[in-house]
N, CA, C and O atoms as a DFTB+ gen file, in Angstrom:
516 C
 N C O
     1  1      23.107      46.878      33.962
     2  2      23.943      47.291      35.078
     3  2      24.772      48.500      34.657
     4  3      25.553      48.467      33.706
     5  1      24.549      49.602      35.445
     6  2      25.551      50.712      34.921
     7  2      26.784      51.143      35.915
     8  3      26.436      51.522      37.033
     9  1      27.740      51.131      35.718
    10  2      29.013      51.038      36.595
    11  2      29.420      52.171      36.318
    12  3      29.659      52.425      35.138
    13  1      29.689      53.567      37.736
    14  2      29.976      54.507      37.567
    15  2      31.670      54.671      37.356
    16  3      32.276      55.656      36.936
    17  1      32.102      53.616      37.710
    18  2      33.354      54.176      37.916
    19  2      34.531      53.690      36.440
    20  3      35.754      53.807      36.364
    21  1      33.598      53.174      35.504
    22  2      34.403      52.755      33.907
    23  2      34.186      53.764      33.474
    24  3      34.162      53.551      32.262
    25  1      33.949      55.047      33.676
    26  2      33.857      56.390      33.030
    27  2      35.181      57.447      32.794
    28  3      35.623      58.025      33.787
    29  1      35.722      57.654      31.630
    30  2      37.227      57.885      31.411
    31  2      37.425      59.260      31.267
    32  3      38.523      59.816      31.297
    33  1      36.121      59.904      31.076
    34  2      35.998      61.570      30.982
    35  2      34.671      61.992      31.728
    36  3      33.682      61.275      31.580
    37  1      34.615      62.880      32.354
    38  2      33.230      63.192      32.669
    39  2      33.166      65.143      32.646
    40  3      33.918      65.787      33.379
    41  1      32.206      65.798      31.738
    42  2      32.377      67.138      31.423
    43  2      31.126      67.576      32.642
    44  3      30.260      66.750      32.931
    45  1      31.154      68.726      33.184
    46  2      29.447      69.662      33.583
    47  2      29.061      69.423      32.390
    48  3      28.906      68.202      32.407
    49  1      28.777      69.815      31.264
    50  2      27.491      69.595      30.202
    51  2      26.816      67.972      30.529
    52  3      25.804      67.534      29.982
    53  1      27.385      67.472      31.225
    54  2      27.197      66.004      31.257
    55  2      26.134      65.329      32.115
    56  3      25.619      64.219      31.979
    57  1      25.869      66.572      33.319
    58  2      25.189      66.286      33.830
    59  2      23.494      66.236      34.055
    60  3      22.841      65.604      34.885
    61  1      23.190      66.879      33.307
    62  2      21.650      67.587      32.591
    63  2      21.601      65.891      31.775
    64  3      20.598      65.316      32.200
    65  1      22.215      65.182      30.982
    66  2      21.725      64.553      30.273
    67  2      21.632      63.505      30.993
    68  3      20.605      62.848      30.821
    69  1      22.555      63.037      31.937
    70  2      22.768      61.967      33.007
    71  2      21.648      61.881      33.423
    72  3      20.965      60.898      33.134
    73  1      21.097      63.049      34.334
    74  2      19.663      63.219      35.046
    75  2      18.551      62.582      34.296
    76  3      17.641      61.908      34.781
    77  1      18.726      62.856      33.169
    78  2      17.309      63.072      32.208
    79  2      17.317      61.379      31.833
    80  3      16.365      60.622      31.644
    81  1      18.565      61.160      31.811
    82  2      18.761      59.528      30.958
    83  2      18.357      58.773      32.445
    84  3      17.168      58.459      32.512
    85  1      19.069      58.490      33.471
    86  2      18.276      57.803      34.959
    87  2      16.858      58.184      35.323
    88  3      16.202      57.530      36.133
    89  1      16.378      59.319      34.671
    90  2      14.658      59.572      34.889
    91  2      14.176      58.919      33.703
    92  3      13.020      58.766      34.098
    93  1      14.177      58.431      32.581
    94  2      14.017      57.544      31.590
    95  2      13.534      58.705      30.564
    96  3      12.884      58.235      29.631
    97  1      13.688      59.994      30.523
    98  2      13.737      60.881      29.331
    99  2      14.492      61.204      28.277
   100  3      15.704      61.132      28.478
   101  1      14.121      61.557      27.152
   102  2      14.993      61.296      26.323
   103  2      15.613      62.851      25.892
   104  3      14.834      63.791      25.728
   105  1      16.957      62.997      25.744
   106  2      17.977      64.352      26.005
   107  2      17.708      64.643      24.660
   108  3      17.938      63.886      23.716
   109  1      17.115      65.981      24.589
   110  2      17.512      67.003      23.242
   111  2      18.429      67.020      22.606
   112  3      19.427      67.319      23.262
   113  1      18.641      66.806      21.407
   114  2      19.669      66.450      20.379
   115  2      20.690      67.579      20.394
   116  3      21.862      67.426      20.050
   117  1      20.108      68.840      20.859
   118  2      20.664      70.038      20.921
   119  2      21.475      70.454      21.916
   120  3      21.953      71.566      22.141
   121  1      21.591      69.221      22.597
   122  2      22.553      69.881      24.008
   123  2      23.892      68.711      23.280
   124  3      24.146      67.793      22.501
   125  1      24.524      69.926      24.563
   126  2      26.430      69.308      23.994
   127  2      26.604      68.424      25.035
   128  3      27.735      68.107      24.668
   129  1      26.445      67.781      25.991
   130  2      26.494      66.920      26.962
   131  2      26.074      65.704      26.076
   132  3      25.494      65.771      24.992
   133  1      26.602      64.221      26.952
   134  2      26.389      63.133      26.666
   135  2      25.604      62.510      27.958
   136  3      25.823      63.294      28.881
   137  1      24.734      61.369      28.444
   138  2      24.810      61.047      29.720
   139  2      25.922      60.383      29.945
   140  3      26.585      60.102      28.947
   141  1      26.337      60.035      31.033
   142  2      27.661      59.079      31.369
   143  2      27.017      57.401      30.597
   144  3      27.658      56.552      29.977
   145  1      26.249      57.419      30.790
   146  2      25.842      56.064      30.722
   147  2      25.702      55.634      29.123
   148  3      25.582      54.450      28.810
   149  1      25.728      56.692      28.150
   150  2      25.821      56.506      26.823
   151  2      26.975      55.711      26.075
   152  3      28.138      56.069      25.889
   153  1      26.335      54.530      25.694
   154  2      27.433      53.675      24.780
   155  2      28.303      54.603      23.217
   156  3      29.203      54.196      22.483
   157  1      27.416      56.138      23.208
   158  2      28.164      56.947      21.671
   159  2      29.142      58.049      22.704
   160  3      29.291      59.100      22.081
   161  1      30.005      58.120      24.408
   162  2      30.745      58.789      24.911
   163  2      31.756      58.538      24.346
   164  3      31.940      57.331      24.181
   165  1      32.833      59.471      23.807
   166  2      33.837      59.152      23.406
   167  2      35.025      59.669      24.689
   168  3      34.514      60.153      25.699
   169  1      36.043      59.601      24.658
   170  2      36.980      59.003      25.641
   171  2      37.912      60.847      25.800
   172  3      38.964      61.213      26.322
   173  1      36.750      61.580      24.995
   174  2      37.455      63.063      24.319
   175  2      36.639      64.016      25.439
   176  3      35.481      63.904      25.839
   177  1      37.780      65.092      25.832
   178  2      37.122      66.123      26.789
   179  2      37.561      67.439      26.108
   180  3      38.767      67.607      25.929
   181  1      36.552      68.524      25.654
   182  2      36.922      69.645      25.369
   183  2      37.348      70.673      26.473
   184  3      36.988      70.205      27.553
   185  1      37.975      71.898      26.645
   186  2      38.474      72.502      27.529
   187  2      38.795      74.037      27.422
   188  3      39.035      74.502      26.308
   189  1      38.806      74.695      28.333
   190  2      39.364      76.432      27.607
   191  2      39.815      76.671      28.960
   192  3      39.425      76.151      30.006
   193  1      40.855      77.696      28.726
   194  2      41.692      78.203      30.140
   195  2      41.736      79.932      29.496
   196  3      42.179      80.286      28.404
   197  1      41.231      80.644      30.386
   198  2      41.617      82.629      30.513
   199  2      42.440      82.848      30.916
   200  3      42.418      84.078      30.886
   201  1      43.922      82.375      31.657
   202  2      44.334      82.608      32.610
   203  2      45.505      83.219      31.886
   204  3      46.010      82.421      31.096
   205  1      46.037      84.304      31.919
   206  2      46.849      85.123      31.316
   207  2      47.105      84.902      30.038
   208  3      47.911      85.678      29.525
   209  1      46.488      83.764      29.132
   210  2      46.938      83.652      27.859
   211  2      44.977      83.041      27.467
   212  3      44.190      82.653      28.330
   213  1      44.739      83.135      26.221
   214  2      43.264      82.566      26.401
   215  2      43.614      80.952      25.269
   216  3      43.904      80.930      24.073
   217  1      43.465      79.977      26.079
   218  2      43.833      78.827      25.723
   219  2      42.480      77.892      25.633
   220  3      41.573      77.873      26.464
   221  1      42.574      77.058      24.320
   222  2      41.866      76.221      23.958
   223  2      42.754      74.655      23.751
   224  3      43.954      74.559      23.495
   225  1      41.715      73.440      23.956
   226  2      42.123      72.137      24.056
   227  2      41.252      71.161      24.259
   228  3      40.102      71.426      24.612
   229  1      41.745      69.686      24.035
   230  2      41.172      69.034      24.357
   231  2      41.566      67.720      24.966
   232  3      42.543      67.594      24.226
   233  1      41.609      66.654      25.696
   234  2      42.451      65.715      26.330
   235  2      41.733      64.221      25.731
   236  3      40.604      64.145      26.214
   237  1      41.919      63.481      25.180
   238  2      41.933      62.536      24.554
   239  2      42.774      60.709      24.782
   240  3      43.588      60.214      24.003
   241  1      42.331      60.188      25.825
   242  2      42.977      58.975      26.542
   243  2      44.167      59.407      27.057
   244  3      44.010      59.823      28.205
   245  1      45.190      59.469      26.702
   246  2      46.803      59.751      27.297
   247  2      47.310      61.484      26.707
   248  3      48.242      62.169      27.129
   249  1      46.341      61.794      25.653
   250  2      47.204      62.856      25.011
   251  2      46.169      64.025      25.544
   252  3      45.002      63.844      25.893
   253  1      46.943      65.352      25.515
   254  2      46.120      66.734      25.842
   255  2      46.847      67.447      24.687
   256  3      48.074      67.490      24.587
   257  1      45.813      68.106      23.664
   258  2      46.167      69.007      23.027
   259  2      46.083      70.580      23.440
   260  3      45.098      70.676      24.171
   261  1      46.565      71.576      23.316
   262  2      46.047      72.549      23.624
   263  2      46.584      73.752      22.506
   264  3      47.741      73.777      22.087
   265  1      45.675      74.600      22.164
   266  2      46.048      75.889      21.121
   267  2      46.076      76.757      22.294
   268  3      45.497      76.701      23.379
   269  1      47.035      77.699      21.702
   270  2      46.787      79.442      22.503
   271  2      46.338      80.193      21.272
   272  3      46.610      79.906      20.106
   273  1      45.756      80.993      21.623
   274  2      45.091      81.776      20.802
   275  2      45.765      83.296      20.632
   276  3      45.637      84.136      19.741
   277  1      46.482      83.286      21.781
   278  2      47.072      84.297      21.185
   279  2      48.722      84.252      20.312
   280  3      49.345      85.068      19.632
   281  1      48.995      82.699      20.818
   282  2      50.297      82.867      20.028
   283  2      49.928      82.203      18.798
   284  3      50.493      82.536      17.757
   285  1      49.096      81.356      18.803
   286  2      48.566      81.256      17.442
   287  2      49.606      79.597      17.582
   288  3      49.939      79.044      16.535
   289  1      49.871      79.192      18.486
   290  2      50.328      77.707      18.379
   291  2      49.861      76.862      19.160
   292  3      49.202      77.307      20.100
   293  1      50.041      75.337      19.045
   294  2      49.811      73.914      19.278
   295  2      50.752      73.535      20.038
   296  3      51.941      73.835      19.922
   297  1      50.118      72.665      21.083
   298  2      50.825      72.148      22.437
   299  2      50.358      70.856      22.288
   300  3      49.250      70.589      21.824
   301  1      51.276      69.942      22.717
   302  2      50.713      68.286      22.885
   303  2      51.081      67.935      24.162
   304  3      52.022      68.546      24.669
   305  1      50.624      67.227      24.667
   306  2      51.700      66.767      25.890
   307  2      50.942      65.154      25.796
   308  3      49.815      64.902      25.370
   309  1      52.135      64.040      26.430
   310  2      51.561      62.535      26.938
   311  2      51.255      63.185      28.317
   312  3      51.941      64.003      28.929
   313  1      49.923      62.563      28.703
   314  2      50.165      62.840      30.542
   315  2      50.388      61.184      31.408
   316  3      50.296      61.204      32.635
   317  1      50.666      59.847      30.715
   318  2      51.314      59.501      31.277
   319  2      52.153      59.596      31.847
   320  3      52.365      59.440      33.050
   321  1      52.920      59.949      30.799
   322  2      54.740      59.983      31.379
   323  2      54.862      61.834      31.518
   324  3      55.982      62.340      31.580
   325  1      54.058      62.392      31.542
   326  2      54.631      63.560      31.432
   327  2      53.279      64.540      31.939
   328  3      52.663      65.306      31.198
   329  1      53.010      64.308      33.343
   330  2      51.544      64.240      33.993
   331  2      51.730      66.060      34.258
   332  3      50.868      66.938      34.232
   333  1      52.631      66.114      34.411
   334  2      52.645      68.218      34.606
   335  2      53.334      68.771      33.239
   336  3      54.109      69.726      33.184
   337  1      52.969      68.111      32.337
   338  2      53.125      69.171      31.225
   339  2      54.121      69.994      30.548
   340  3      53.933      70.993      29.853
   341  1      55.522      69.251      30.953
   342  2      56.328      70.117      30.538
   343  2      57.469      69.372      29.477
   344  3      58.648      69.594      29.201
   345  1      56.835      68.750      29.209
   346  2      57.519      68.030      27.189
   347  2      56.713      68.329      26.241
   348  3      55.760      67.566      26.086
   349  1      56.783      68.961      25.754
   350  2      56.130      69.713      24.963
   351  2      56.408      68.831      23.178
   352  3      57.321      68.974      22.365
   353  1      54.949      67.801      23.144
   354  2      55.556      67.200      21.972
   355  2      54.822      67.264      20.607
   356  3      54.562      66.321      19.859
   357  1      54.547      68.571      20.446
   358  2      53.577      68.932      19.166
   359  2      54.905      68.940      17.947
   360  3      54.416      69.473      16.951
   361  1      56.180      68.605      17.697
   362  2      57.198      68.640      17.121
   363  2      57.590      67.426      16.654
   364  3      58.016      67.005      15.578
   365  1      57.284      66.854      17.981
   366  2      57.727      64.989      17.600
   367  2      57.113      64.535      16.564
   368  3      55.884      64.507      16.495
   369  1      57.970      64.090      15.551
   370  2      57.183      62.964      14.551
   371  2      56.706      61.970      14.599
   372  3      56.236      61.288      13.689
   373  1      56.800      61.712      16.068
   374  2      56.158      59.813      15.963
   375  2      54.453      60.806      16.342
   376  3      53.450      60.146      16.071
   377  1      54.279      61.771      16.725
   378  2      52.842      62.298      17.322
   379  2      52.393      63.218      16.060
   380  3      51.331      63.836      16.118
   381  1      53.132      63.282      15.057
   382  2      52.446      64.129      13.588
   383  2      51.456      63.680      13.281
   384  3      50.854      64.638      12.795
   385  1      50.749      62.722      13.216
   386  2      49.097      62.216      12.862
   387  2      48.561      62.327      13.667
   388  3      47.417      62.341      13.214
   389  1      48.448      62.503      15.310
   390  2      47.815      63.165      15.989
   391  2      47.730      64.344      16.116
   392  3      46.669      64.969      16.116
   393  1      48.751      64.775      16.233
   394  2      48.934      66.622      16.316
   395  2      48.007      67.534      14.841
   396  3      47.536      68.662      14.988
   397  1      47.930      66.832      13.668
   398  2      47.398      67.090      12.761
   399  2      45.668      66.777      12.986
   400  3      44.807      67.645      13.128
   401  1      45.496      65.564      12.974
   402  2      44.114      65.315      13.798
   403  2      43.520      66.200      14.831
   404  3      42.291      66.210      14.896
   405  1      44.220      66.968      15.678
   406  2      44.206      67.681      16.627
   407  2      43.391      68.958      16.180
   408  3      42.301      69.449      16.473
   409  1      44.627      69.318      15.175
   410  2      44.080      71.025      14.509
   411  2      42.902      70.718      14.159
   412  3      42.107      71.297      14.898
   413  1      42.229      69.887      13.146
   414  2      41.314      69.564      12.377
   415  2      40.163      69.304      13.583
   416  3      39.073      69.771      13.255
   417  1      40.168      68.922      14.370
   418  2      39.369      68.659      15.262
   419  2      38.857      69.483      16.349
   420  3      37.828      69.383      17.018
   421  1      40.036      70.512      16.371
   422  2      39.523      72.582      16.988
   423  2      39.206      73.042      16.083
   424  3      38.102      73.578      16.166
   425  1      39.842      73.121      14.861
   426  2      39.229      73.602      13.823
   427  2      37.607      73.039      13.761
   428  3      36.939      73.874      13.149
   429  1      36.774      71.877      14.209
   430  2      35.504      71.510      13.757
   431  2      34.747      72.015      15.096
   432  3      33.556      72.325      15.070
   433  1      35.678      72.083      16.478
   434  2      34.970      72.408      17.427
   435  2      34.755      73.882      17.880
   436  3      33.894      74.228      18.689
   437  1      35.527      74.602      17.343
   438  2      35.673      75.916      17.294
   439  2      34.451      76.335      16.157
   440  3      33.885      77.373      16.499
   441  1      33.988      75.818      15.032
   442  2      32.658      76.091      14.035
   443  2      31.807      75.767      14.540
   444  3      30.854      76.545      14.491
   445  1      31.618      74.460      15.318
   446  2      30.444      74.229      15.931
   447  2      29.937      75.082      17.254
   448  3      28.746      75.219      17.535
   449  1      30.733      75.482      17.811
   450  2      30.411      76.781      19.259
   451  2      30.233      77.645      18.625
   452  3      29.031      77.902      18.559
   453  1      31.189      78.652      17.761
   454  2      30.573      79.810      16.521
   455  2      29.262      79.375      16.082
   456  3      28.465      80.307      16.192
   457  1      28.866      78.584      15.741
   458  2      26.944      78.014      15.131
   459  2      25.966      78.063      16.477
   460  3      24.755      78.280      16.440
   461  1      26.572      77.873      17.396
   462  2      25.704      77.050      18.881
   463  2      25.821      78.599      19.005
   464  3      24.755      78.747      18.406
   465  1      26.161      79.747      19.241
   466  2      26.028      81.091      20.046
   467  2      25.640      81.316      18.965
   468  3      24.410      81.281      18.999
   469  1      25.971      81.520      18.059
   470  2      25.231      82.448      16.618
   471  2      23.560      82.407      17.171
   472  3      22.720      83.229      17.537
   473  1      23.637      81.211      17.021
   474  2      21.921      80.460      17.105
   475  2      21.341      80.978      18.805
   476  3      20.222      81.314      19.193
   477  1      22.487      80.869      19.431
   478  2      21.542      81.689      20.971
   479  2      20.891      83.003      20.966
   480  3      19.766      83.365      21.312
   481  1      22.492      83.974      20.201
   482  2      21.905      85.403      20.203
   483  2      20.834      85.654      19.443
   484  3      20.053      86.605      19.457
   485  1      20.895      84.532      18.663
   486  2      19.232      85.161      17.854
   487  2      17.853      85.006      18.077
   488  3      16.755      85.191      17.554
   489  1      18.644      84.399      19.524
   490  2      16.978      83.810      20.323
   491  2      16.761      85.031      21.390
   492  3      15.678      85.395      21.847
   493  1      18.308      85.684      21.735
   494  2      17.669      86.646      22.588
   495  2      16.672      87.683      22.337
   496  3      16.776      87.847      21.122
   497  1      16.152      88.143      22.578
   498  2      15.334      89.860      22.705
   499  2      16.369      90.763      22.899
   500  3      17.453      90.634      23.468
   501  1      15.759      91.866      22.229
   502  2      16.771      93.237      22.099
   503  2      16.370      93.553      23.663
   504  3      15.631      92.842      24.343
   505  1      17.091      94.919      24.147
   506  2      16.619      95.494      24.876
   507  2      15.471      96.518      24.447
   508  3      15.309      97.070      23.359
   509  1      14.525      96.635      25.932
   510  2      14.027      98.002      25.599
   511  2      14.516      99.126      24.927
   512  3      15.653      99.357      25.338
   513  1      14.114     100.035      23.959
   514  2      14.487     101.167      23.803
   515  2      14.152     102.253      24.595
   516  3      14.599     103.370      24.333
């Protein structure tokens, strides 16, 4: 029985594998999507914002991390209690083992997209000369 609505994150990459997993095919190891229906989904959503600052993050059960890239700092927020974002608790010590977990974990997702495009452009073709 698969129950759509116990699903705690759902990404677009997600949906290519969904398809493929309800047609009974089995998803290329190489795609970044999960199906929804996968017992290895973790509860983690990656994220990027352009919008006057170029911002990276990720939201994780109650917590949203987010880096800016151009100031070169770390944002936490609870979105329980703090659903628009404006306690800013990458400072708090009771959240220092997350906030640390955090870096380490852009830090691994930020190498793995650098590897995933490395590996595209070298599939493209040059242009004509």
């Amino acid at each position: 029985h698969r129950d759509l609505h116990s699903f705690p994150t759902r990404r677009s990459s997600d949906l290519a594998p969904t398809l493929l997993d309800l047609l009974g095919y089995e998803i290329p190891a190489q795609w970044q999507g999960r199906s929804l229906f996968s017992p290895a989904r973790t509860g983690r959503v990656y994220l990027f914002a352009n919008q006057r600052r170029f911002r990276l993050g990720f939201a994780e059960g109650n917590l949203k991390y987010l880096y800016d890239c151009n100031t070169e700092r770390g944002e936490l927020y609870a979105l329980d209690s703090d659903p628009h974002e404006q306690q800013d608790l990458i400072n708090d010590p009771s959240y220092a083992s997350f906030a640390g977990r955090a870096r380490q974990r852009m830090a691994a997702w930020l190498a793995f997209q650098d590897s995933y495009l490395e590996g595209l452009t070298h599939r493209v073709p040059s242009a004509p000369q």
